[in-house]
C-alpha positions as CSV (number, residue, x, y, z in Angstrom):
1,X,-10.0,-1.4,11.8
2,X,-9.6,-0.3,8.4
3,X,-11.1,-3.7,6.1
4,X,-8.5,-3.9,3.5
5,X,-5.5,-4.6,5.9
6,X,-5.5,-8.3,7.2
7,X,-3.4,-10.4,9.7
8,X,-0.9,-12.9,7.8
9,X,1.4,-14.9,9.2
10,X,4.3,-13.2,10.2
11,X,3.0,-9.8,8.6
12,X,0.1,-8.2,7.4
13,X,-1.7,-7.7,3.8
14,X,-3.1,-4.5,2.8
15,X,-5.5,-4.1,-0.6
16,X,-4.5,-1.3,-2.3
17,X,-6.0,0.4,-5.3
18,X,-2.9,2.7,-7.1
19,X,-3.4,5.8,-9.6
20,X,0.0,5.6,-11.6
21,X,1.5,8.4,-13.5
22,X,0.8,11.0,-10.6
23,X,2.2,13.9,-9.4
24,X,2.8,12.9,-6.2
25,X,3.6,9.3,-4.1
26,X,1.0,9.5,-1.5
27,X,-1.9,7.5,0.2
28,X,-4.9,9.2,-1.1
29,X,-7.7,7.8,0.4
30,X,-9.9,5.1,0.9
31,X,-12.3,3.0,-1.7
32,X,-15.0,1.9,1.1
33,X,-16.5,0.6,-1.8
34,X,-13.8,-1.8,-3.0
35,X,-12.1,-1.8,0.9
36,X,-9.0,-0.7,-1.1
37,X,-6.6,2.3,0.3
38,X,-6.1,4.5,-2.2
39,X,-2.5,5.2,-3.4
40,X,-0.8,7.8,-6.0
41,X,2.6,6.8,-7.9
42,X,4.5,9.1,-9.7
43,X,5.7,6.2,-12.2
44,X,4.0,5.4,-15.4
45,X,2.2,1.6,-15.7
46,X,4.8,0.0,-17.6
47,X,7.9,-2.4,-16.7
48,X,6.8,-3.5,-13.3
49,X,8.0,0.6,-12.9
50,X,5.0,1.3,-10.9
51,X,5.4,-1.8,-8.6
52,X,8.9,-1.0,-7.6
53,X,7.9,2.1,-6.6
54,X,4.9,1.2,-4.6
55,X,7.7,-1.2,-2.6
56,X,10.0,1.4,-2.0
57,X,7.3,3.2,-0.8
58,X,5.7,1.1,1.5
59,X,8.9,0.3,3.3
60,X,9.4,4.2,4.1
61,X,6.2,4.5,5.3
62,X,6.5,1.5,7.4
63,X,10.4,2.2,8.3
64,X,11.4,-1.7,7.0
65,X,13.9,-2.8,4.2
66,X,12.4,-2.8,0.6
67,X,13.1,-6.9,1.5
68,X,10.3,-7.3,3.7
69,X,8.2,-5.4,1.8
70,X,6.1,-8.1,-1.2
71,X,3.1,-8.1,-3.7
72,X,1.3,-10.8,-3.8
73,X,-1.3,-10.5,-6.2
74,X,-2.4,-8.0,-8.7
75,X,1.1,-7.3,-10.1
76,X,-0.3,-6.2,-13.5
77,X,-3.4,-4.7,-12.2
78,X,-4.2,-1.7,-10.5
79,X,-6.1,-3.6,-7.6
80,X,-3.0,-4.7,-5.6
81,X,-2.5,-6.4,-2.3
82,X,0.8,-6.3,-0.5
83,X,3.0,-8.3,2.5
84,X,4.4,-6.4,4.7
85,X,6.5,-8.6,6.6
86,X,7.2,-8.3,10.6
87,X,4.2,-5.4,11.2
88,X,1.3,-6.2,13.1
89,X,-1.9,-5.4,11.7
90,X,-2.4,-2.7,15.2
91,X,0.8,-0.4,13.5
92,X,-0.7,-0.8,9.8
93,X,-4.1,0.7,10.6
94,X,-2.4,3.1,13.0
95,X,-0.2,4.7,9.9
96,X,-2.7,4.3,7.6
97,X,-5.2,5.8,9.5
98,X,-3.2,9.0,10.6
99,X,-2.2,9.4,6.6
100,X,-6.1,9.4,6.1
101,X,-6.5,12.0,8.8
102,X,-4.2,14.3,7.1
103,X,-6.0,14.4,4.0
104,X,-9.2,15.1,5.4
């Protein structure tokens, strides 16, 4: 079990720690440190731009709408925790950990 994705109630919450203003939209690694995953974003920090995009994101990955897809603290920080509502924390660490493998 990767530390920074917990069970919530009806959902699970992953910590995230995001690079903005990079050349790709990708998970990059993982902060064992912080017990953050590490994510790039294309968009520069400014006008929530950077949050949008790490929603639309995470609901590709995940394969739900953008609607079940929520920060929920750290919206004007780099250190960011999101909701992903209706995955179990099983299928979380399952794609999280086979985007880790990848970029070993």
């Amino acid at each position: 079990m990767i530390e920074g994705i917990r069970k919530q109630k009806d959902g699970v919450a992953i910590d995230i720690e995001v690079s903005p203003n990079s050349k790709t939209e990708e998970i990059k690694g993982y902060n064992e440190w912080r017990k953050r995953i590490i994510v790039s974003m294309k968009e520069k920090p400014e006008k929530f731009k950077v949050n949008r995009e790490i929603v639309s994101f995470f609901s590709s990955l995940f394969h739900v709408s953008q609607e079940k897809v929520s920060i929920i603290s750290g919206e004007k920080n780099p250190h960011k925790t999101i909701f992903i509502r209706g995955v179990s924390t099983e299928q979380a660490t399952e794609i999280i950990k086979e985007r880790l493998e990848k970029i070993k």
